[in-house]
C-alpha positions, 0 to 999 in steps of 0.5 A: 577609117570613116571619113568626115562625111561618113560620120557626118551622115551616120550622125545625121540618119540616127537622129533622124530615125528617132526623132518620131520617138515620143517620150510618152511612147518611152513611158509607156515601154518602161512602164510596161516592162515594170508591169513585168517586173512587179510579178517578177520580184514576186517569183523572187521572193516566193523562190520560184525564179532569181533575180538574173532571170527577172533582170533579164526579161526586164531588159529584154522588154525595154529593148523590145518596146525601143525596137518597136518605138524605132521601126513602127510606133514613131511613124503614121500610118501611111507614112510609106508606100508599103511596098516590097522589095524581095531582092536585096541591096546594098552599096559601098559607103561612096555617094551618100551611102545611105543604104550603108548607114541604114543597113549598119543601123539595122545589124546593131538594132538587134544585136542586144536583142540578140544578146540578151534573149541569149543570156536569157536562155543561159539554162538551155544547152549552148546551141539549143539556147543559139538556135532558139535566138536566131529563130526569135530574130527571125520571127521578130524581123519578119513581124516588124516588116510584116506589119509595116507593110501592112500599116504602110508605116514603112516597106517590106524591105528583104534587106532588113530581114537580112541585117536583123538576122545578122544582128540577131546572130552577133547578139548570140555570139556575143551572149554565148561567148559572154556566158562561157567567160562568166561561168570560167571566171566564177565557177572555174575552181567549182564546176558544180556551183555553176546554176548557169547550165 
C-alpha cells in the first residue's frame, strides 16, 4: 500500500511530465489520426475492411501521437543533456523514489500500445500476433530513445527501453487474454462464426 508521500509524488511527476503538452500538439494527433479514419471508413463502405479494423488503428494512432507528445514533442531541443546511460537502474519506492515513479510511468505508457497493436493483429495466430508486438515495442522504445538522444530532447536511458518493453509485454497479454475471452463469450456455441482468427 502506497503511503501518503508515494502518491504525493506519483501525483506530482505525472503532472509534470504532461505539462509541456500543448492542446495544438493534441489537435494535431487527433487530427491526424482522422486522416487515417477518413480512408478507413472508405475501405468500410467498399467492403475492403471492418469497422473493428479501422477502430482500431484509429485508437492505435491516437496513442501513438500521446506517446510522442509525452516523451519528444512537449520538450525543446536541448532540453537534456543527451547523454546515455547503457546500465540499468532503479531504487526502492524510499527517499524521493523518483526513479520508482518514472519507471512506473514508463511500464504503463506502453501498456495500451501494447494492447492494442495486439488487438490489432487479432487475424494472425496467437504467438505470431505476441511477437509481433513486443518486436514493434521494442522498435518503437529504441526510436523514441534514439531521437531524444540525438535531439537532446531527453537521454538514452537503457532503463526505459527496458520498462517500455515490459509495458509493451503487459499490453500483449492483456490483448491476448482480451481476445481469448471475447472469442469464448460470442463464438463459444458457434466456433465457425469467429472471423477473429
Amino acid at each position: 500500500m502506497l503511503n501518503e508521500h508515494q502518491l504525493q509524488t506519483l501525483n506530482d511527476v505525472f503532472w509534470r511530465e504532461i505539462a509541456g503538452i500543448s492542446w495544438s500538439q493534441i489537435g494535431l494527433v487527433l487530427l491526424f489520426a482522422l486522416l487515417v479514419f477518413i480512408p478507413g471508413i472508405i475501405r468500410i463502405k467498399k467492403k475492403k475492411s471492418t469497422f473493428k479494423d479501422v477502430f482500431l488503428v484509429y485508437w492505435l494512432v491516437v496513442w501513438s501521437g500521446i506517446m510522442l507528445c509525452i516523451t519528444i514533442l512537449r520538450r525543446e531541443p536541448g532540453y537534456a543533456s543527451g547523454k546515455i546511460n547503457p546500465f540499468p537502474t532503479w531504487e526502492n519506492f524510499g527517499g524521493n523514489g523518483l526513479k520508482t515513479v518514472f519507471s512506473i510511468y514508463n511500464v504503463l505508457l506502453f501498456v495500451p500500445y501494447g494492447f492494442l497493436i495486439r488487438l490489432q493483429r487479432h487475424r494472425s495466430e496467437n504467438r505470431k500476433a505476441f511477437i509481433f508486438t513486443l518486436v514493434a515495442g521494442l522498435i518503437t522504445t529504441w526510436g523514441i530513445e534514439i531521437i531524444q538522444l540525438v535531439t537532446s530532447m531527453g537521454n538514452f536511458e537503457f532503463t526505459d527501453i527496458i520498462n517500455n518493453f515490459i509495458g509493451a509485454l503487459i499490453g500483449a497479454i492483456m490483448g491476448g487474454a482480451f481476445l481469448k475471452i471475447y472469442r469464448k463469450c460470442r463464438f463459444g456455441l458457434h466456433p465457425e462464426r469467429n472471423i477473429l482468427k
